[in-house]
KETI-695346 format. One line per field, with one value per atom (N, C-alpha, C): atom name; x, y, z; residue number from 1. Coordinates in nm, 3 decimals. Example, Ala and Ser with C-alpha at 12.3 -4.5 7.8 and 13.67 -1.06 7.14 Angstrom:
<nodes>
a (N,CA,C,N,CA,C)
u (1.319,1.230,1.320,1.285,1.367,1.290)
v (-0.569,-0.450,-0.330,-0.225,-0.106,0.003)
w (0.780,0.780,0.780,0.708,0.714,0.787)
k (1,1,1,2,2,2)
</nodes>
This chain:
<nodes>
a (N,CA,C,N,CA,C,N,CA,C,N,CA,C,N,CA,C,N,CA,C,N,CA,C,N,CA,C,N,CA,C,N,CA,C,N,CA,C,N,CA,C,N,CA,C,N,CA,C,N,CA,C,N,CA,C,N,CA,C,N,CA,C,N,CA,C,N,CA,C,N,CA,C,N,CA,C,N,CA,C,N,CA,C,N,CA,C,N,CA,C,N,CA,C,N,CA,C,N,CA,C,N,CA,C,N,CA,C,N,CA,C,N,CA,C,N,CA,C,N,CA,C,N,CA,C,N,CA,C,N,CA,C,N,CA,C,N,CA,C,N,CA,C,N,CA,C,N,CA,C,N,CA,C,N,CA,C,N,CA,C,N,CA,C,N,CA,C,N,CA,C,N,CA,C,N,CA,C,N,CA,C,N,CA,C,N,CA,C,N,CA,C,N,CA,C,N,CA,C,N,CA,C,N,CA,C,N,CA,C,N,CA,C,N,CA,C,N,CA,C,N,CA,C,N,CA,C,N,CA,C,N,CA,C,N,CA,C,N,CA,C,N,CA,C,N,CA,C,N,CA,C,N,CA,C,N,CA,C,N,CA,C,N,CA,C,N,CA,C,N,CA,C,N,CA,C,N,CA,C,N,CA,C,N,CA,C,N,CA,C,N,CA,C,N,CA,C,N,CA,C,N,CA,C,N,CA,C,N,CA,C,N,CA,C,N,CA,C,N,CA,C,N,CA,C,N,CA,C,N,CA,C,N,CA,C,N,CA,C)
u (10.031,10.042,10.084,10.012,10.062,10.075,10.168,10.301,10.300,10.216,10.212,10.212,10.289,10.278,10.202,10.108,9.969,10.094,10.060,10.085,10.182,10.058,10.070,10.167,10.230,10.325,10.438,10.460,10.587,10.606,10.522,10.576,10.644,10.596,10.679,10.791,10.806,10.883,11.009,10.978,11.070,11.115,10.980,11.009,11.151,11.104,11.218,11.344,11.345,11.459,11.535,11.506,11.552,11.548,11.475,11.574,11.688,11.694,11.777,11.899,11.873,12.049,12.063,11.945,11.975,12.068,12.023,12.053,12.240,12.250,12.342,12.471,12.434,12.509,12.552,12.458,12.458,12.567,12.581,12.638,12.802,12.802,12.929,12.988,12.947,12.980,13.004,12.943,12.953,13.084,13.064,13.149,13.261,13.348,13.494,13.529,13.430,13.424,13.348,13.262,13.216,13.316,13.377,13.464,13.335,13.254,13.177,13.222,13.195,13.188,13.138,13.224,13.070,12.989,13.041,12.883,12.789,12.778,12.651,12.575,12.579,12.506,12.446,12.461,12.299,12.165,12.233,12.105,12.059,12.147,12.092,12.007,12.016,11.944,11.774,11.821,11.670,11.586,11.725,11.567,11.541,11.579,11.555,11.419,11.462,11.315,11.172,11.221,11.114,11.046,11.168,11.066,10.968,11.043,11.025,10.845,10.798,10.726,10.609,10.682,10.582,10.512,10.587,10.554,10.419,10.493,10.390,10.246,10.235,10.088,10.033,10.132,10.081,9.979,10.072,10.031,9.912,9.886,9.799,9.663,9.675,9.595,9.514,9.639,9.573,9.518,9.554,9.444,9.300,9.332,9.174,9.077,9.149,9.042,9.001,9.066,9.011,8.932,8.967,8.855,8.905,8.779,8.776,8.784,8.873,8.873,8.936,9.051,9.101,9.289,9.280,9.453,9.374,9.446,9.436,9.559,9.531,9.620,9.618,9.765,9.781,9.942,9.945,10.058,10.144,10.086,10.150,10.256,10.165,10.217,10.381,10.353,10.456,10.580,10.561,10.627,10.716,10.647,10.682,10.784,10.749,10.889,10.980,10.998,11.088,11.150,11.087,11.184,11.308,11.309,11.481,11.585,11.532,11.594,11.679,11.638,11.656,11.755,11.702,11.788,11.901,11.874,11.987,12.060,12.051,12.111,12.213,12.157,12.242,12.336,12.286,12.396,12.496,12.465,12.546,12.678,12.590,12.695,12.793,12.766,12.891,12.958,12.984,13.106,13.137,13.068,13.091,13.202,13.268,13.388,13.490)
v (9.407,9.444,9.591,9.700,9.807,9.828,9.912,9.929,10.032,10.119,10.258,10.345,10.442,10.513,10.602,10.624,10.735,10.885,10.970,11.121,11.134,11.144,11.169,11.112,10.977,10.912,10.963,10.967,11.033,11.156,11.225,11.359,11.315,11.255,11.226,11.149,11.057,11.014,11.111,11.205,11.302,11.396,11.434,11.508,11.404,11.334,11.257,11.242,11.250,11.221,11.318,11.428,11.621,11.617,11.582,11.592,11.496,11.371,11.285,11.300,11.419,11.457,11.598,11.642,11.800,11.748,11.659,11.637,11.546,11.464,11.408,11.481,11.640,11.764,11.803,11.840,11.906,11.840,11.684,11.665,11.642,11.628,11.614,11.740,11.840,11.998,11.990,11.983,12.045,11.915,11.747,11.682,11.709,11.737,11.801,11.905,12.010,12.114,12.091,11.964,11.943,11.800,11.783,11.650,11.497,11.511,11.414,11.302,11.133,11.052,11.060,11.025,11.076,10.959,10.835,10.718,10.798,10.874,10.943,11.004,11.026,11.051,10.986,10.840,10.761,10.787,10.802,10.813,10.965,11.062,11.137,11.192,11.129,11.050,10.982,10.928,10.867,10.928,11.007,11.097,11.205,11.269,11.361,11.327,11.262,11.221,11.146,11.077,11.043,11.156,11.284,11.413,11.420,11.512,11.537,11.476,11.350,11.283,11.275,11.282,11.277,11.451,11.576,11.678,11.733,11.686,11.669,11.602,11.483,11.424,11.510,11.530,11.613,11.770,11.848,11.923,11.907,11.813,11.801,11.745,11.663,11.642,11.776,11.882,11.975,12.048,12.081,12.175,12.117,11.939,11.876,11.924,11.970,12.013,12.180,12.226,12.367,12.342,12.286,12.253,12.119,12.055,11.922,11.843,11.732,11.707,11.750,11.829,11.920,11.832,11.764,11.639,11.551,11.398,11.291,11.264,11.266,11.168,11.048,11.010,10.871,10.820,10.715,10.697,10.597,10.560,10.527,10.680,10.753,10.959,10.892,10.895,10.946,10.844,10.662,10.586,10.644,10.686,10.696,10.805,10.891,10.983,10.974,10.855,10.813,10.742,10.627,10.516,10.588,10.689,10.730,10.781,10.818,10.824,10.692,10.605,10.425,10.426,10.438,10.323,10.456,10.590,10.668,10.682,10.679,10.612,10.509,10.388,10.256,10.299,10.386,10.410,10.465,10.560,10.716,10.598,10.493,10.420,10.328,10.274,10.232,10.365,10.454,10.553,10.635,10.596,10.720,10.623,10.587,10.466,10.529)
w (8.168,8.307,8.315,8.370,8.372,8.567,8.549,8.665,8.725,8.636,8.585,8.779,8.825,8.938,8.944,9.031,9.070,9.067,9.016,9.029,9.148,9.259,9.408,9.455,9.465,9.457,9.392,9.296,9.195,9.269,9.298,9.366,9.479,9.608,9.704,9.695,9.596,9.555,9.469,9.411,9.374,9.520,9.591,9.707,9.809,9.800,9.909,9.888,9.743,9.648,9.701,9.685,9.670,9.841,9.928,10.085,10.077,10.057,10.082,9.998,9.910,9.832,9.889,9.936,10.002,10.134,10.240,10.368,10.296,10.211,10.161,10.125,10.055,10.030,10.138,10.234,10.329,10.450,10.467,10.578,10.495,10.405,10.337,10.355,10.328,10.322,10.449,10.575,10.719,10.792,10.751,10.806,10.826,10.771,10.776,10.926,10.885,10.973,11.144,11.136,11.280,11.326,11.227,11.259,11.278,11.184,11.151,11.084,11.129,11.012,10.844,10.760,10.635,10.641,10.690,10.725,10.800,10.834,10.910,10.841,10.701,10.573,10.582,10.582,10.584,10.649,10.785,10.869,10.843,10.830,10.828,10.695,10.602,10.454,10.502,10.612,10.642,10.743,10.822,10.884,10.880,10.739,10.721,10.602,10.525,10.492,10.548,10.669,10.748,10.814,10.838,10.919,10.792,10.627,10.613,10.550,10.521,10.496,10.567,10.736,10.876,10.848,10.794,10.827,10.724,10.597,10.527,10.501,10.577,10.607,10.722,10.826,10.941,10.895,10.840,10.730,10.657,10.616,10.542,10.610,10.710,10.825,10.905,10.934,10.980,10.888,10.714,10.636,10.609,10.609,10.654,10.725,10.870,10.977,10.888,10.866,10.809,10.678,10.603,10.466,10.459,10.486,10.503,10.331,10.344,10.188,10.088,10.139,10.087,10.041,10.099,10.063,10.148,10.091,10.125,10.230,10.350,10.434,10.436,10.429,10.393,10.450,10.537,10.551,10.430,10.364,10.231,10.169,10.139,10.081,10.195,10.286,10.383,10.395,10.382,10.331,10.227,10.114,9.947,9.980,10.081,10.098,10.128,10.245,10.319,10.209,10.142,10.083,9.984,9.893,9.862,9.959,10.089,10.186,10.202,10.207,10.202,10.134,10.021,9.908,9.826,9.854,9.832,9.945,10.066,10.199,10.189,10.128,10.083,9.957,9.917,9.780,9.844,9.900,9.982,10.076,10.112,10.212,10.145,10.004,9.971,9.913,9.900,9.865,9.944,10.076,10.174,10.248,10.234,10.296,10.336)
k (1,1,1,2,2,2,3,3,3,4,4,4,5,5,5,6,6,6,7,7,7,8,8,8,9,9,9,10,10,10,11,11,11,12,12,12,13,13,13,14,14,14,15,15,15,16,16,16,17,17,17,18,18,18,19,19,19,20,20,20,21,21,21,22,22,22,23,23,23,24,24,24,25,25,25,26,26,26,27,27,27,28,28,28,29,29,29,30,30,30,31,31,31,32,32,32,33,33,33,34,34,34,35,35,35,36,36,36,37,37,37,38,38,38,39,39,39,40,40,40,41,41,41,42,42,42,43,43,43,44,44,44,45,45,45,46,46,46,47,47,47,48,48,48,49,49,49,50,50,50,51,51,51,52,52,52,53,53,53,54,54,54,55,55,55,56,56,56,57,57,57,58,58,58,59,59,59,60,60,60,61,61,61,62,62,62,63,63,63,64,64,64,65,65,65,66,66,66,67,67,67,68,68,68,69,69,69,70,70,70,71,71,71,72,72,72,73,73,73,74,74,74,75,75,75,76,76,76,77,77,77,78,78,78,79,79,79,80,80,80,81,81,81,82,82,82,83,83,83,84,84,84,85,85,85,86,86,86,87,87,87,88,88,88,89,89,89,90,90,90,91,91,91,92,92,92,93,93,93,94,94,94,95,95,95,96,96,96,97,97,97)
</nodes>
């Protein structure tokens, strides 16, 4: 049985990774100073990779219209970005206590 992950996948899957610890850094660093929950890391874990996922098919939708065939839009691509948002979200939330 091979398991094996398409390319294209692994990238968004790394891409999502790298917002959802960028946005994860980021609200930890600023919480203190805006008087933020750090549970608000989660969400902001998930929608920062849901923009970032939505922006990128969008993106890629519009270089279609200019050279057609040129990236595959796919809302799967854009799923695969979101999901470490998810599940590094759920991590982020048991230690963010």
């Amino acid at each position: 049985m091979n398991l094996s992950i398409p390319l294209d996948k692994r990238r968004h899957l790394a891409a999502g990774s790298i917002v959802a610890i960028f946005a994860l850094v980021a609200w930890v660093a600023l919480a203190p100073y805006l008087h933020l929950p750090n549970r608000g890391a989660m969400l902001a874990m998930v929608i920062a990779t849901t923009v970032a996922g939505a922006v990128k098919e969008v993106s890629d939708w519009l270089d279609n219209r200019v050279a057609p065939g040129s990236h595959e839009v796919s809302l799967l691509d854009a799923f695969t970005t979101f999901v470490p948002g998810v599940i590094l979200g759920a991590v982020a939330g048991i230690f963010l206590r």
